[in-house]
C-alpha positions in Angstrom: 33.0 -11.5 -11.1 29.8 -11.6 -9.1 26.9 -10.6 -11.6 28.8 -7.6 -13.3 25.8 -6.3 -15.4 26.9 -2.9 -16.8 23.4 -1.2 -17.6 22.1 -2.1 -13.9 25.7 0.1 -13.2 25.1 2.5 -15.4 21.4 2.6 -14.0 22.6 3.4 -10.3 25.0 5.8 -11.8 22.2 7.8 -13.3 20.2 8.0 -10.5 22.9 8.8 -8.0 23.8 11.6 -10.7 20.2 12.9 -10.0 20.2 12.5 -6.3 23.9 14.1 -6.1 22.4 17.4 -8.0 19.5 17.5 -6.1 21.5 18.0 -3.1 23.9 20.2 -4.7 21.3 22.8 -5.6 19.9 23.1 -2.4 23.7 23.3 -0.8 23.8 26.3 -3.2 20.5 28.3 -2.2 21.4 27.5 1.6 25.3 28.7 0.7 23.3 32.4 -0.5 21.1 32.5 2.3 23.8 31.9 5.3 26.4 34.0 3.2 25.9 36.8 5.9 26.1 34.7 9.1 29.6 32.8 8.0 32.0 33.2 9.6 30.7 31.5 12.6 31.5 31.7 16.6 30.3 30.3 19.4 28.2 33.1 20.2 26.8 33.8 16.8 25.9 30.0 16.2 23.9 30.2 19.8 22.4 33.5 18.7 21.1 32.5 15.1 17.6 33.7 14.4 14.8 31.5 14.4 14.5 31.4 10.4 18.1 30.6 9.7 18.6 27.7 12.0 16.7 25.6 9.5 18.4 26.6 6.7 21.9 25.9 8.5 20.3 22.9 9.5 19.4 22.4 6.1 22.9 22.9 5.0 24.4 20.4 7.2 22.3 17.9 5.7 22.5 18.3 2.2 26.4 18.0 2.7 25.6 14.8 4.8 23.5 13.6 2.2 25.8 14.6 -0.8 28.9 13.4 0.9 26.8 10.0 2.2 25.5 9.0 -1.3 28.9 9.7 -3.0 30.3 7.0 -0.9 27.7 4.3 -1.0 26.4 4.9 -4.5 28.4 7.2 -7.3 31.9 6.1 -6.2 31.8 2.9 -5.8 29.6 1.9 -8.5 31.7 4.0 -10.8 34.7 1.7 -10.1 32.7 -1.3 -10.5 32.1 -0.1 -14.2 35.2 0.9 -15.2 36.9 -1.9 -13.5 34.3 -4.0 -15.2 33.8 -6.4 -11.9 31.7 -5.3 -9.1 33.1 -7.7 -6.7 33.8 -5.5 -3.1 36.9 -3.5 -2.9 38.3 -1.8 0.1 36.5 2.2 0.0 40.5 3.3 0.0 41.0 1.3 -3.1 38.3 2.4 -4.9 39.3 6.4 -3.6 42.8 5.3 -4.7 41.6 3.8 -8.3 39.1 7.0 -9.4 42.1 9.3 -8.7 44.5 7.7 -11.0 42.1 7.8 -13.7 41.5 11.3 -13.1 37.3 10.5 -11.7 38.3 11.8 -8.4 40.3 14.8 -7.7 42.2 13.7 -4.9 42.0 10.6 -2.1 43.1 13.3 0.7 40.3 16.0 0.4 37.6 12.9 -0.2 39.1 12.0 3.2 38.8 15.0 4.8 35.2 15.9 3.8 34.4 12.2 5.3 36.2 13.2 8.7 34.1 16.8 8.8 31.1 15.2 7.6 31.5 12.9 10.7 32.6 15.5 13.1 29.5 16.9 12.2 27.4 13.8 12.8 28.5 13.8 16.6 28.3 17.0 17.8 27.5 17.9 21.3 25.6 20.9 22.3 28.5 21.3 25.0 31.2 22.2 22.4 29.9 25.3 20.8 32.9 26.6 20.0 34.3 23.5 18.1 31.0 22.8 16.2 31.1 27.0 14.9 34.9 26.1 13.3 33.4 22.9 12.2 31.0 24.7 10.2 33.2 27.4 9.2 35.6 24.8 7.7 32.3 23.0 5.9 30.9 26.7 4.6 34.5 27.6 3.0 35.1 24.3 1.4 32.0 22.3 0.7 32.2 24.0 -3.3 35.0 21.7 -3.3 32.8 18.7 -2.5 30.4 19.7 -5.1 33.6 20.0 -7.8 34.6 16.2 -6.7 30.6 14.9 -7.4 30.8 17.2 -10.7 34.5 15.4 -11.7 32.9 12.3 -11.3 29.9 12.9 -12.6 31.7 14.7 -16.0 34.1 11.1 -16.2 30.9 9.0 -16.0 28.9 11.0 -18.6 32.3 11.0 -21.0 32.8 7.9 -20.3 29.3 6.8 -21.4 29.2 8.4 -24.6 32.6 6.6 -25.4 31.4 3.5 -25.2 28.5 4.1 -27.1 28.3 2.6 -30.7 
């Protein structure tokens, strides 16, 4: 074990919990505002008025963000505390690990917000088309994103009152 101190996890748990809400609950208000824009095309993502391209923009972020800080922070510091050893593991492992236990919903969808959370990263202004479908696919799934942070979230909470005297 390299260092394993449990509070100093528990510590980064908590404030990834907080960070992880915060961009939930602005995913949600941009979610209402775009409702009447979704489903996107290629046309109707050029054509967006002025005032909703930041909160689309907004949106895309706050996944990014969400998605970003669930992979560097809540996931795999949560395995370091219930594995009690935080020595690296391979991200698949620790995906792999949180599902058994029932902290992660499943490894595939994790996966598959990464890869649409990437395809957003590099998009081109030259495919239109694909970036309106990529967005579509984000607007009509990203609840399920939040329900993964929230599963987590509910086995690190349970798991903390456990182990409490």
């Amino acid at each position: 074990m390299s260092g394993y101190n449990p509070e100093e996890l528990r510590a980064t748990l908590r404030s990834a919990i907080q960070e992880g809400e915060a961009h939930i609950k602005q995913l949600e208000r941009a979610s209402l505002v775009l409702a009447p824009v979704f489903p996107l095309t290629a046309d109707s993502l050029r054509s967006l008025a002025d005032d909703q391209v930041p909160v689309l923009d907004q949106f895309i972020y706050r996944f990014t963000k969400l998605q970003d800080s669930m992979a560097s922070r809540l996931l795999p510091t949560l395995h370091s505390l219930l594995r009690a050893d935080d020595s690296p593991r391979p991200f698949l492992d620790i995906l792999s690990y949180l599902e058994q236990l029932g902290a992660l919903s499943s490894e595939d969808r994790w996966l598959f917000f990464r890869a649409l959370r990437n395809n957003l990263a590099h998009d081109y202004p030259e495919s239109t088309e694909q970036t309106a479908q990529t967005l579509n696919t984000l607007y009509q799934n990203w609840s399920e994103l939040r329900d993964m942070f929230t599963t987590a979230r509910d086995y690190f909470l349970s798991y903390e009152s456990d182990s409490q005297p």
